[in-house]
C-alpha positions as CSV (number, residue, x, y, z in Angstrom):
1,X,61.6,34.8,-10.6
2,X,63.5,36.1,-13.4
3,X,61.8,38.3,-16.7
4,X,62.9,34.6,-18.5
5,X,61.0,32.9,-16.6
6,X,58.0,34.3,-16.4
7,X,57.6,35.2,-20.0
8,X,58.7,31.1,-20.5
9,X,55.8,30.5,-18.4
10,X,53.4,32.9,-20.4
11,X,54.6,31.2,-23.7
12,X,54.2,28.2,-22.4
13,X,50.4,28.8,-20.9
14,X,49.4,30.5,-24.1
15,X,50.9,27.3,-26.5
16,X,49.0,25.2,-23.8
17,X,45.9,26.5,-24.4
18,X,46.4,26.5,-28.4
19,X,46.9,23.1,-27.8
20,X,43.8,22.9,-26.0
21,X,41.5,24.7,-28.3
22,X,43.3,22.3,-30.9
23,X,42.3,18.9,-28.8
24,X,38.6,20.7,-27.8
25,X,37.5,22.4,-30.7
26,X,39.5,21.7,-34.1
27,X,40.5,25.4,-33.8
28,X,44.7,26.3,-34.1
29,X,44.3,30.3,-32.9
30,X,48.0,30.7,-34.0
31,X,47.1,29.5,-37.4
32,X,44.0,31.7,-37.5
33,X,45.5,34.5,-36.9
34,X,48.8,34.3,-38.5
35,X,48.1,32.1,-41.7
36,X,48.9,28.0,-41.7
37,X,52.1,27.3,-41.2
38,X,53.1,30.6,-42.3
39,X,56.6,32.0,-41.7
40,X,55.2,34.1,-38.6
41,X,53.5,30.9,-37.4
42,X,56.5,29.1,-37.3
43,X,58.0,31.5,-35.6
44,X,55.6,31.5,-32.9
45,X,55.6,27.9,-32.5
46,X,59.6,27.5,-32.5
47,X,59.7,30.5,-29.5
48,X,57.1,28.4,-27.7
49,X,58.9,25.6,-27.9
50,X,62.1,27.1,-27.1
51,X,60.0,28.5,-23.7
52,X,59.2,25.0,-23.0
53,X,62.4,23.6,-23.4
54,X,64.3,26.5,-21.0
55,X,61.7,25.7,-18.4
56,X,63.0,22.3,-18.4
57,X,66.4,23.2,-17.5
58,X,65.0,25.6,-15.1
59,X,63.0,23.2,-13.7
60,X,65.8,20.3,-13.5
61,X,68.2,23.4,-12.3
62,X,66.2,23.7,-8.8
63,X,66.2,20.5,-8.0
């Protein structure tokens, strides 16, 4: 695998268990850490996003 991919799939695992901690606990680490919705937050969450949507392509690409 290529450095873009694996860091997609780091990004991807680390909003995934954000998520979860959301869903389990009422706890958003991102916001925590960073401020809600703050413009570093946003950041964060676009760039994670942007992971999952590249690992979509690369996904669909091996097919």
């Amino acid at each position: 695998m290529k450095f873009w991919e694996w860091l997609a799939i780091i990004l991807i695992i680390i909003g995934a268990l954000n998520w979860g901690s959301i869903g389990f606990f009422r706890f958003d680490f991102v916001a925590f850490v960073f401020g809600t919705l703050s413009v570093v937050s946003r950041v964060i969450y676009a760039v994670i996003g942007l992971a999952g949507i590249y690992f979509i392509i690369f996904l669909v690409e091996k097919e």
